[in-house]
C-alpha positions as CSV (number, residue, x, y, z in Angstrom):
1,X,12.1,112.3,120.7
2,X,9.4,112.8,123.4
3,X,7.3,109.8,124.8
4,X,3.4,109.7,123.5
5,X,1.2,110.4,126.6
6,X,-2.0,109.0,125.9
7,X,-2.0,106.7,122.5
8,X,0.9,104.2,122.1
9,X,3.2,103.3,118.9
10,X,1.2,99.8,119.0
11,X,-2.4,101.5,119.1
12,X,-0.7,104.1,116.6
13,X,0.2,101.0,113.9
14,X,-3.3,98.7,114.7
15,X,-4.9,101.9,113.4
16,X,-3.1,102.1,110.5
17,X,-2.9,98.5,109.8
18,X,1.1,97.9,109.8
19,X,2.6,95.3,111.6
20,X,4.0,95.2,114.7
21,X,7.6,94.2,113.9
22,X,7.9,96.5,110.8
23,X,9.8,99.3,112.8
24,X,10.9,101.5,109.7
25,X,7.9,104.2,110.2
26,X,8.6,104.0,114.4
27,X,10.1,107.2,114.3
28,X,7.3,109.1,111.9
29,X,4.5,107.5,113.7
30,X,5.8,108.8,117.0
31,X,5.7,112.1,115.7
32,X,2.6,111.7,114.0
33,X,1.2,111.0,117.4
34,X,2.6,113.4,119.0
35,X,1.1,116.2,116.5
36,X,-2.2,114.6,117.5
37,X,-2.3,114.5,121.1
38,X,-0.9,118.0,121.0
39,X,-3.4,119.0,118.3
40,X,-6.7,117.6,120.1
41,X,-5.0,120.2,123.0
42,X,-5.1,123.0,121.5
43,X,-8.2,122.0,119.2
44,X,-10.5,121.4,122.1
45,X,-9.7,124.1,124.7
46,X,-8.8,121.9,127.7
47,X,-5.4,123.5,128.2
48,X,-2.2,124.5,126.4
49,X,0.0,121.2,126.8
50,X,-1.2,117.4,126.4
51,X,-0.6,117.5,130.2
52,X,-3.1,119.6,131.1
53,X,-5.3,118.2,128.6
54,X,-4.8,114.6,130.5
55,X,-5.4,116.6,133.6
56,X,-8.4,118.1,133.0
57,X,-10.1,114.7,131.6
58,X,-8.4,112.7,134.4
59,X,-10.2,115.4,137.1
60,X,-13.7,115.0,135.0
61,X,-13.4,111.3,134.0
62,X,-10.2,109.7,135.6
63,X,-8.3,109.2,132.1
64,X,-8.4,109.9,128.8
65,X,-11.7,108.8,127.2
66,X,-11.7,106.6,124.2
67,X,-13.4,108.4,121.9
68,X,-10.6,111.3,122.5
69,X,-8.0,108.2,122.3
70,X,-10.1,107.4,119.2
71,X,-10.1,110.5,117.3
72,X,-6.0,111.0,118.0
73,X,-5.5,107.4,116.5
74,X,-8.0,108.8,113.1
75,X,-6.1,111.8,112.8
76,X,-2.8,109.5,113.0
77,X,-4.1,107.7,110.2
78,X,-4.8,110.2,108.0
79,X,-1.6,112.2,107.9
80,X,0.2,109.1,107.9
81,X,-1.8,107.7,104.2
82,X,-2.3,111.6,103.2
83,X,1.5,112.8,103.4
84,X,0.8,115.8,101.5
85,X,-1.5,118.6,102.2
86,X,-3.5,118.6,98.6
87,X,-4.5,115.4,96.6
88,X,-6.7,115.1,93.9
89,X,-9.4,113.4,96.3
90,X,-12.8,114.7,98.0
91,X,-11.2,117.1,100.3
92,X,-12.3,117.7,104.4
93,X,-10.4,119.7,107.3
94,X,-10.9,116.5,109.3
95,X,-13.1,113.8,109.1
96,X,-16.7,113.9,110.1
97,X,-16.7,111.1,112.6
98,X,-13.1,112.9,114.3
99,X,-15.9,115.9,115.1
100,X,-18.7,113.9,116.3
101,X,-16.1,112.3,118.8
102,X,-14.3,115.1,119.8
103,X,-17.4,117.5,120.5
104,X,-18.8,116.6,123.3
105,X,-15.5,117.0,125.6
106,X,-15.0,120.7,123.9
107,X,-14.5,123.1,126.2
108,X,-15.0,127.0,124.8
């Protein structure tokens, strides 16, 4: 599986309140972080890949800003206690406070 680039398994878990030593989820968080970081990518218009997102923040802010580490780590958390696509809850795209942190590193 590939590595996480800019959140970590431990920020990952901390986010979605699971211990640290429970390891059976390892694997689906990974790729649940992956889908983010790779998702923020595409969503926000700095580049194709997570690398060149990384690049472009690291050239405008040398790293990855938090609120962008933020918003991977909500969006994380919500596929990971939302595992199906439809539930008989209030429904939103993404959450409100994901927007207000992503918006103003969007590039058009």
């Amino acid at each position: 599986m590939a590595e996480l680039k800019f959140i970590t398994l431990a920020e990952i878990k901390a986010q979605c309140r699971i211990e640290s030593d429970f390891t059976l989820e390892d694997d689906r968080l990974t790729s649940y972080g992956l889908s983010a970081e790779s998702t923020l990518a595409q969503y926000m218009g700095r580049g194709k890949s997570v690398s060149a997102m990384i690049a472009s923040f690291t050239e405008e802010y040398g790293e990855v800003p938090e609120d962008i580490k933020n918003a991977a780590l909500m969006l994380v958390n919500v596929w990971y206690k939302h595992r199906v696509p439809v539930e008989n809850v209030s429904l939103s795209a993404v959450p409100y406070t994901f927007e207000l942190l992503i918006k103003p590193y969007m590039e058009l």
